[in-house]
VOBA-42348 format. One record per residue (C-alpha): chain; x, y, z. Coordinates in steps of 0.25 Angstrom, whole numbers, plus 5000, padded with zeros to 4 digits. Layout:
% residues N
  chain    px    py    pz
      A     X     Y     Z
...
//
This chain:
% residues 168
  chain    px    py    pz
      A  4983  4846  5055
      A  4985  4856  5067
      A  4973  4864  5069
      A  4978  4878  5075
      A  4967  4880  5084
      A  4966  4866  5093
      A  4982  4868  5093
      A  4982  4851  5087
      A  4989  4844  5076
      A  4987  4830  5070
      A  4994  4821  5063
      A  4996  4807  5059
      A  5007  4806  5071
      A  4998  4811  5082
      A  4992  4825  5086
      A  4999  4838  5094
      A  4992  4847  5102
      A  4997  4860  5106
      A  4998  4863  5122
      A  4989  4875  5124
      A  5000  4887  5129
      A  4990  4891  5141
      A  4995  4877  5148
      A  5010  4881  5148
      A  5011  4896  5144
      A  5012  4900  5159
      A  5020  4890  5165
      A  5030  4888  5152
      A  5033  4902  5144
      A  5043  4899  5136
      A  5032  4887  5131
      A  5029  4892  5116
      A  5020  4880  5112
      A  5017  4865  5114
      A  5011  4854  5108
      A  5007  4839  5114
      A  5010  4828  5102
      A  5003  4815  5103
      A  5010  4806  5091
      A  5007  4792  5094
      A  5016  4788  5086
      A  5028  4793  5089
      A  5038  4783  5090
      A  5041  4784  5107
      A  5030  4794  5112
      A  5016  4798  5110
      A  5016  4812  5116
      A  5027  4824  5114
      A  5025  4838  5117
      A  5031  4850  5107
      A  5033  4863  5111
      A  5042  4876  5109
      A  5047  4883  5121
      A  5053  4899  5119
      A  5067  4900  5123
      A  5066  4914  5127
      A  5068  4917  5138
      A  5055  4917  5151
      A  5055  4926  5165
      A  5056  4913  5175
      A  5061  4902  5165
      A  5077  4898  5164
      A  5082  4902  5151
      A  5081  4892  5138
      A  5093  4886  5134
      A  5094  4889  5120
      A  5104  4881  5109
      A  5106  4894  5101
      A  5104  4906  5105
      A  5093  4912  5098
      A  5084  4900  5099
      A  5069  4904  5104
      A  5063  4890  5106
      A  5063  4877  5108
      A  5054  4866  5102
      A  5054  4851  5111
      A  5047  4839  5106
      A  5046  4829  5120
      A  5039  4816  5120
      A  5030  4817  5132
      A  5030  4807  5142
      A  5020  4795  5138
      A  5018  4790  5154
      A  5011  4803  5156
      A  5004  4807  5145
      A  4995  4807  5136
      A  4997  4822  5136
      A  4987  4833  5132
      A  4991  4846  5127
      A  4979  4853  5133
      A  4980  4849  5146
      A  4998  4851  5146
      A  5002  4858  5159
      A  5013  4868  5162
      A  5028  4864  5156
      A  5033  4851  5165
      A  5019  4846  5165
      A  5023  4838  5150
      A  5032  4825  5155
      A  5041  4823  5144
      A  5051  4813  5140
      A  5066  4815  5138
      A  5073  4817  5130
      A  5066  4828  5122
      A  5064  4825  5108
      A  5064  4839  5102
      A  5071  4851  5106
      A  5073  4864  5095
      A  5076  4878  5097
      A  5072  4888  5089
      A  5070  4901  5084
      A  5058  4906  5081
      A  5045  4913  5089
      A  5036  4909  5097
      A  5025  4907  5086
      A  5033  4901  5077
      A  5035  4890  5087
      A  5022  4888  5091
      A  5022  4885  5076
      A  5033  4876  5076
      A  5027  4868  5088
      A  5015  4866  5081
      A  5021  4863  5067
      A  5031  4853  5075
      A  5019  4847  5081
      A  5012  4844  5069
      A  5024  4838  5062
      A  5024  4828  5072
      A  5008  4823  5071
      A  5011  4822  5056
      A  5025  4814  5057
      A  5032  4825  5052
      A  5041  4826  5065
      A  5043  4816  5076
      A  5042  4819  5091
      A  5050  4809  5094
      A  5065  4809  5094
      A  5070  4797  5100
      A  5071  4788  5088
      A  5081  4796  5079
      A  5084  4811  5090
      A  5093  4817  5081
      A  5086  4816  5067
      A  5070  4819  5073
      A  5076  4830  5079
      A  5083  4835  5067
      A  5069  4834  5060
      A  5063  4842  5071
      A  5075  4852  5069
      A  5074  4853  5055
      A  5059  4854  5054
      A  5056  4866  5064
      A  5068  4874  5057
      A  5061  4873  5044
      A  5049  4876  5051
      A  5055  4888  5057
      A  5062  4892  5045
      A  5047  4892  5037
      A  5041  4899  5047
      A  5053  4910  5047
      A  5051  4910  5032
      A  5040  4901  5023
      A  5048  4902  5010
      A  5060  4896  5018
      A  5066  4886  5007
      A  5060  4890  4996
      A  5065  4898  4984
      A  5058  4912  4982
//
């Protein structure tokens, strides 16, 4: 369940919990939203953080590198680094402060609004806690990504148009 006004989901494979915009807004402007995921049962990890940056482009901030042209953001799903952690969405600093590990797991530009994808993040998050989506990539890259893919599109698509799919 994610209860909209404590900014948490739950689920069989672990919680999420959104990192309050006032700890990064400032410091990170392209930062759209962000969420912590504990899933201690993901296969390598316990700890990822999910987040969607705008791609447009920000006074002071070197311009996004975009892999078509009309992209407007970009989802990452990172495994956070276990030797520093446990790690508190509340308590998240500015961008840097979140050592994470490399290779990043997810990366997805896409098209949409700001809103929309604070809707994705938190959709994406919850997929995760329930076992719907996996945070961690490195047992088969190309197919968890694919899934990942696959499932925000059709999540994008619905909210660009509910009766997508379905005969009228």
């Amino acid at each position: 369940m994610t209860d909209q006004t404590t900014d948490v989901a739950t689920g069989p494979y672990g919680t999420a919990r959104r990192i309050p915009p006032a700890n990064y807004r400032d410091s990170a402007p392209a930062g759209v939203d962000g969420w912590i995921i504990t899933a201690p049962h993901a296969p390598l990890w316990s700890q990822y953080m999910l987040d969607v940056i705008s791609l447009a482009d920000f006074r002071g901030i070197p311009q996004a590198t975009k892999r078509f042209p009309d992209a407007t953001h970009e989802l990452h799903v990172v495994a956070l680094d276990p030797d520093r952690g446990p790690y508190d969405a509340t308590t998240v600093g500015p961008p840097g402060s979140l050592p994470f590990l490399t290779p990043v797991n997810i990366a997805e530009q896409i098209i949409t609004t700001d809103d929309q994808a604070r809707r994705l993040a938190q959709l994406c998050a919850k997929a995760v806690v329930d076992g719907v989506l996996t945070p961690e990539t490195a047992d088969a890259p190309d197919r968890i990504r694919t899934q990942w893919r696959t499932s925000i599109r059709q999540t994008l698509d619905h909210a660009r148009d509910p009766h997508h799919g379905h005969a009228n």
